[in-house]
N, C-alpha and C positions, 0 to 999 in steps of 0.2 A: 513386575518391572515393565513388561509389555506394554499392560494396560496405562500405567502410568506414561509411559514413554508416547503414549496416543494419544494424550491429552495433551502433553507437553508439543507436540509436535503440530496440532491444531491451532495452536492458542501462537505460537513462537513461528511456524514457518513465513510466517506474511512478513514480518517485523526485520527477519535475516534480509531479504532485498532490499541492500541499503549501496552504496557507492565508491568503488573503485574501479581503474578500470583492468584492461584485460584481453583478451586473446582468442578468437574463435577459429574453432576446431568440430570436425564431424567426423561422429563414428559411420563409417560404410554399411555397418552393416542395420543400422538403425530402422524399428518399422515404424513407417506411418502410423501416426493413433491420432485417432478422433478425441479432439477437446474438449468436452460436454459441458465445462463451465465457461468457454470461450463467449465474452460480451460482443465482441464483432466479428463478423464472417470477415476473414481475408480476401482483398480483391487481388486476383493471380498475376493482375497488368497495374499492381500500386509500384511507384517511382516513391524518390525520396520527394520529401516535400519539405520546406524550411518550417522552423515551428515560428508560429507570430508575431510570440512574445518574447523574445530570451530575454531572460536577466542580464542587467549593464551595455543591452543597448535597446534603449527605450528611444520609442518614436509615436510623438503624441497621438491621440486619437482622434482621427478626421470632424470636425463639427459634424456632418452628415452620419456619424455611427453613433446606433443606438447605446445608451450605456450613460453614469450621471456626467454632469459637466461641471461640477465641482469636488475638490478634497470632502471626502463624508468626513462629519465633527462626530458621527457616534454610527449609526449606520446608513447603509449608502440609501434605500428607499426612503429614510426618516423614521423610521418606526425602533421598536425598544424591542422588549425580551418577547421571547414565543411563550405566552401564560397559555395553560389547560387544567382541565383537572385528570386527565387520562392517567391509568393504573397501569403498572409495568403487567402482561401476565404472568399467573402463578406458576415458577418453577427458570425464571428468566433472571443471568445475570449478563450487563454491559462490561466488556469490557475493551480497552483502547488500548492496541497492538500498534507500537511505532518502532520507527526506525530511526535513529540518528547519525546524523554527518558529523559525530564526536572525532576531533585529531587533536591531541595534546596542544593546547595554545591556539586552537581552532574554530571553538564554540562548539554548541553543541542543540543546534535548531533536528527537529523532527521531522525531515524529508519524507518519512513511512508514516502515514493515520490512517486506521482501517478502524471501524467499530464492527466489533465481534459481538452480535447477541446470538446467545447460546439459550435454548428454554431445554432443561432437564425432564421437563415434564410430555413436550413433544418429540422432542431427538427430533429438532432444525436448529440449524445455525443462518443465519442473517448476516452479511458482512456487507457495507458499506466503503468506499475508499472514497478520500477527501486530498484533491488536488492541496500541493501544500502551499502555493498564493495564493488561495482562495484570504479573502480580504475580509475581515471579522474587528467587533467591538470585544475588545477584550475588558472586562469589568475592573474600573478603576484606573486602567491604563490607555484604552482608546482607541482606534484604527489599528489593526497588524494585521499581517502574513498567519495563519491555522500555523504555521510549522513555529512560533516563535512564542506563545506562552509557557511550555514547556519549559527552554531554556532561560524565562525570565523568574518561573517560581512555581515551579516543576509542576507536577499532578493537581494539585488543587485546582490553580488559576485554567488549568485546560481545562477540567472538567465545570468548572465554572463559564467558560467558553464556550462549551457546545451546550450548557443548557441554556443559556443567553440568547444564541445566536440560533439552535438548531430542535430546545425543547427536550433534550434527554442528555440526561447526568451519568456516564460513565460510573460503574463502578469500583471498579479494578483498573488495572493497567500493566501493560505488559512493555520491554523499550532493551533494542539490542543496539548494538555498532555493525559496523560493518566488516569488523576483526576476526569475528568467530565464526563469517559467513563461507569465505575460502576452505577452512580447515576442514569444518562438517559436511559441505559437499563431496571433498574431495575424500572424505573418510568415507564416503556412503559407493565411494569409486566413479562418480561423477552424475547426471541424471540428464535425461533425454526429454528435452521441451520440445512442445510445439510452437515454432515459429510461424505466427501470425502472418507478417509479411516480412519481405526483402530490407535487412536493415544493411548499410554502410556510414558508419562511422568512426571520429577521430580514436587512435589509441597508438599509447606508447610502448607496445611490446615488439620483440625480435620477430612477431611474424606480422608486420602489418606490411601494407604494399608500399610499393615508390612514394606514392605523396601519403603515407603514415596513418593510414584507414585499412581498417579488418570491415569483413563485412559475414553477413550470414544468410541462406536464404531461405526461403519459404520450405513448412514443412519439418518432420522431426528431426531434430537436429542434438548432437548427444554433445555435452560441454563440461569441463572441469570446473571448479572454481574460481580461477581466473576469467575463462568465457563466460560465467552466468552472472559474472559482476559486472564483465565490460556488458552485458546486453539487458541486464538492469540499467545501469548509468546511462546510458549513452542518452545525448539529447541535442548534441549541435545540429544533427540533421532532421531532426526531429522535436513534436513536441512535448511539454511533460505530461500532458493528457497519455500520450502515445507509449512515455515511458511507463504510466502507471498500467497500463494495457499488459506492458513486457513484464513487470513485476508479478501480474497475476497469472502469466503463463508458465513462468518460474518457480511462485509459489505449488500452481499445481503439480508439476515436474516434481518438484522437490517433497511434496507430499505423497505421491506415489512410489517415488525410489523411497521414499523412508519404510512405507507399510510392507516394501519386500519382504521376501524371507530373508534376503540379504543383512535388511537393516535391523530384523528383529532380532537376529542370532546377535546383533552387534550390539544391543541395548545397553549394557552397562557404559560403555566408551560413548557412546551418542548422549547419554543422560550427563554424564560427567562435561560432553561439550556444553550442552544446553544450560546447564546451572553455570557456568563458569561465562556464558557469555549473554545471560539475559537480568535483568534489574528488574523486580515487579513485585509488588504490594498483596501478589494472591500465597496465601499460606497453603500448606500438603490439606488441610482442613475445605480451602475453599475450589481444592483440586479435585479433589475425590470424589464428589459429588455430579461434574461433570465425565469421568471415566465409562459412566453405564451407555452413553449416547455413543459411545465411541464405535462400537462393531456395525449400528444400523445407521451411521455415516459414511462408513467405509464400503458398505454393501449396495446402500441408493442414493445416488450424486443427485437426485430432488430433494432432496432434505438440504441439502444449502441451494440458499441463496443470495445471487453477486450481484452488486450493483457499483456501479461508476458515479460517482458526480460529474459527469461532464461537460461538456460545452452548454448542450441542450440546457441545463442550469446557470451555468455563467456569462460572465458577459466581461470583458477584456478589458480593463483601465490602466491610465496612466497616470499614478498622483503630482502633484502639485512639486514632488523632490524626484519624479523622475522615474518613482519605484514601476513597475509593472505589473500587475495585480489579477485577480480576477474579483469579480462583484458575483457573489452567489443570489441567485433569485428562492429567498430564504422561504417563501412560500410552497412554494414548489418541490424545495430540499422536506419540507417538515410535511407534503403530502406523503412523498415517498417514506421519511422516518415513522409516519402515521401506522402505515401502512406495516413495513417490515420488524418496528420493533416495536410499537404498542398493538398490531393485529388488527387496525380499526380499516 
C-alpha cells in the first residue's frame, strides 16, 4: 500500500492546487527549510505588484508592444502543427495532471496543466506547467485559452492540443476539483510551505484584516487546508504566473508531509482520499510499473526536473472580444519540450 500510495501521490499532488479561498495561519514553531525545487530565488525587499493582465478588465495593448496586432485565425506566428519524426525514450510515459474550477452549474475549465514525463527506465520525472491563457489552435475548433479543450471534449481534444500546438501527445491523464484538496491536507494535520515571497491578498474568512486581506510572509510557513487553498488562489494582487509559482511550493509541501512517517502509517484513509477525489484514464496495470522509481525520487530531488512556462515564452494579448491572453512563443516552448521530454 505504501508503495502504491507514492505513486498515487507523485502523479495527483500537483493537480490538488486548485481554487478556494482561505485563511493564513503560522505555526511558531516552524523550521526554515531550503526549496531545492524552487524556480525563483525570493527577493527579501519584493512588495505586491498588480498582475498585468486580470481577466474582465482588459486594457488594450499599446501599438508600441511587441506581440501580434491582429485576432490570430489559427495561430498567432501563422504557422500549423509542430511536425518531427522524434521517438519518445524507451521506458517514458506523458502524462497531463490538471486541476479543475468544477462548481456544480459552474463549468468546469482546467486551471491546473502540468505535463508529468516519468521514464521508468531512468527514475526522472520532467514536469512542465502551462499558464492556463496561454492562447492555442485547438484542432477543429480554433483560437482558446490551454485551460478550455478539456471542458469542451474532454481528454482527447487536449491531447490533440498540445501535440498541435507543443509537438508531444500526452498519454494519460490525471484531473481533480478542488473538493478533495481541503480534506487531505488537513488529514495529513496540515504541511509547512515555503513561502517564496510576501503575499497579501483578498479573502473571506473571520480572520482577515479591516479592509478583508490575510496576508503571509516570506519563509516557512505551516497551513491548514483552508491557508494552502487561499495561497494557491490568490491572484488580485498578483499574477497568475505568480500564482503558478505558489502552487509548485504547495505541491512540494504537500509532497513531503505525505512521505512522513506520519502520512505512511495513514495510507489506507489517504488512498481512500485520493481515489474518491481524482478522474484518470491510468489503470492499477499502468500504475505499477511507475512504483519501482519511487524510493530513488524521494532519496535525490535531481532526478526531477521543474520547469515554468513563463513570461520569457509569452507575450501578453488582447483579442478583438476583449479576452486577455497570452501568445506562447511555440518555438521556444518545443526547444525546451525537445529537451526534457524527448532527451534531444
Amino acid at each position: 500500500m505504501r508503495r502504491l500510495l507514492i505513486v498515487f501521490s507523485i502523479l495527483v499532488l500537483v493537480s490538488l492546487a486548485c481554487n478556494l479561498p482561505g485563511l493564513a495561519s503560522t505555526n511558531p514553531g516552524a523550521v526554515p527549510v531550503v526549496n531545492p525545487w524552487q524556480l525563483v530565488t525570493p527577493d527579501p525587499n519584493a512588495t505586491i505588484t498588480p498582475t498585468p493582465f486580470q481577466p474582465g478588465a482588459a486594457t488594450p495593448i499599446p501599438p508600441t508592444q511587441p506581440g501580434p496586432t491582429a485576432t490570430p485565425t489559427e495561430q498567432a506566428d501563422g504557422s500549423g502543427p509542430i511536425i518531427h519524426n522524434l521517438k519518445m525514450p524507451e521506458g517514458q510515459v506523458n502524462i497531463m495532471i490538471l486541476g479543475s474550477d468544477f462548481r456544480p452549474g459552474g463549468g468546469s475549465r482546467t486551471d491546473v496543466i502540468l505535463l508529468a514525463s516519468i521514464n521508468t527506465k531512468n527514475a526522472t520525472v520532467s514536469l512542465i506547467s502551462f499558464p492556463r491563457d496561454v492562447y492555442v489552435y485547438l484542432p477543429g475548433r480554433g483560437m482558446d485559452r490551454l485551460n478550455t479543450p478539456y471542458a469542451y471534449e474532454g481528454f482527447p481534444l487536449l491531447a490533440d492540443t498540445m501535440e498541435y500546438n507543443f509537438g508531444v501527445r500526452p498519454d494519460h491523464y490525471m484531473i481533480t476539483n478542488f473538493y478533495g484538496f481541503k480534506s487531505i491536507v488537513d488529514t495529513l494535520g496540515g504541511i509547512n510551505v515555503y513561502v517564496g515571497a510576501y503575499l497579501r491578498d483578498k479573502c473571506d474568512l473571520p480572520a482577515r484584516d479591516e479592509e478583508g486581506y490575510c496576508s503571509v510572509s516570506s519563509g516557512a510557513t505551516w497551513m491548514d487546508g483552508e491557508t494552502a487553498l487561499w495561497y494557491v488562489r490568490s491572484r488580485y494582487t498578483t499574477s497568475d504566473l505568480d500564482r503558478t509559482r505558489r502552487e509548485q511550493e504547495v505541491m512540494d509541501a504537500f509532497f513531503r508531509r505525505l512521505m512522513s512517517l506520519n502520512a505512511v502509517t495513514r495510507a489506507p484513509e489517504l488512498y481512500r482520499l485520493f481515489i474518491s477525489s481524482v478522474e484518470t484514464d491510468l489503470g492499477i496495470d499502468d500504475l505499477l510499473p511507475l512504483v519501482g522509481i519511487a524510493p530513488q525520487l524521494l532519496s535525490d530531488d535531481t532526478r526531477i526536473s521543474r520547469h515554468l512556462i513563463g513570461i520569457n515564452y509569452l507575450t501578453p494579448y488582447v483579442t478583438e472580444s476583449g479576452a486577455q491572453v497570452l501568445i506562447p512563443d511555440r518555438q521556444a516552448i518545443w526547444k525546451l519540450i525537445k529537451q526534457e521530454v524527448y532527451g534531444q
